[in-house]
C-alpha positions in Angstrom: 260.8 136.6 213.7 263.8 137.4 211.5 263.8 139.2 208.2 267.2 138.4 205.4 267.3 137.8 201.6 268.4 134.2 201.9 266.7 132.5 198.7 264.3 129.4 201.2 265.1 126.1 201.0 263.0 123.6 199.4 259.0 124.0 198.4 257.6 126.3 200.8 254.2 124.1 201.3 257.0 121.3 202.7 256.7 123.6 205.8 252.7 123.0 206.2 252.9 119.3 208.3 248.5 119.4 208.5 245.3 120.5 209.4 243.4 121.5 212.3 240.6 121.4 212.2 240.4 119.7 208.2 238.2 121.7 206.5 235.1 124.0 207.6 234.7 125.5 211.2 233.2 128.2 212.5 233.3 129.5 216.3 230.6 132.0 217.4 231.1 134.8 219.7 229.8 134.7 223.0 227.2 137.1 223.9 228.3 140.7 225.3 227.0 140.0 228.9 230.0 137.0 228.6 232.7 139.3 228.0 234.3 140.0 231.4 237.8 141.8 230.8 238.4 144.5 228.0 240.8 141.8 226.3 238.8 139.2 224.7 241.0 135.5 225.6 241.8 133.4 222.5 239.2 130.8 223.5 236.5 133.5 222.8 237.5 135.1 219.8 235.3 134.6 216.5 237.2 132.2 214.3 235.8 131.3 210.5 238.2 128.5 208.9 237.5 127.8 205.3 239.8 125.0 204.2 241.5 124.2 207.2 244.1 126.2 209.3 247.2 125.2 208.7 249.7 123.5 211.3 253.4 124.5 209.9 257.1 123.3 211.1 258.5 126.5 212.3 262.2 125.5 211.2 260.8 125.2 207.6 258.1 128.0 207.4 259.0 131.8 205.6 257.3 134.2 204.0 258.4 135.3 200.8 258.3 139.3 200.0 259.4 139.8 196.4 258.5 141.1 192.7 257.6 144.6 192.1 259.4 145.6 195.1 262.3 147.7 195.9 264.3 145.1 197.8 263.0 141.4 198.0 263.5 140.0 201.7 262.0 136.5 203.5 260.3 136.5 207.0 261.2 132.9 209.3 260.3 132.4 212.5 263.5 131.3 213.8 265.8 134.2 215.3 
């Protein structure tokens, strides 16, 4: 992940290519007597998606960190 002040390119929704799942999920924890190693794995983690979780293009997607700050910067996943 990099951090500069470059102004992004284009609409930042362009970066969000779709959905998975589309819409409302919800994934349970397992039970405590499931848990084997003091690291929970991914595939047992709680998840609650509202409206989707979003797939994005990584070449398009930033973050944009400005307004009332002191100095604006954007966050991109490329290096």
């Amino acid at each position: 992940m990099s951090s500069h002040t470059e102004t992004p390119k284009g609409n930042p929704r362009d970066a969000c290519v779709g959905l998975d799942p589309v819409g409302f999920y919800i994934r349970h924890p397992p039970g405590p007597h499931c848990l084997t190693t003091f690291i929970t794995p991914e595939d047992q983690l709680f998840k609650t998606i509202h409206m989707g979780a979003a797939i994005v293009d990584e070449e398009r997607y930033s973050i944009t960190i400005d307004g009332l700050v002191r100095h604006p910067f954007l966050f991109s996943l490329q290096s």
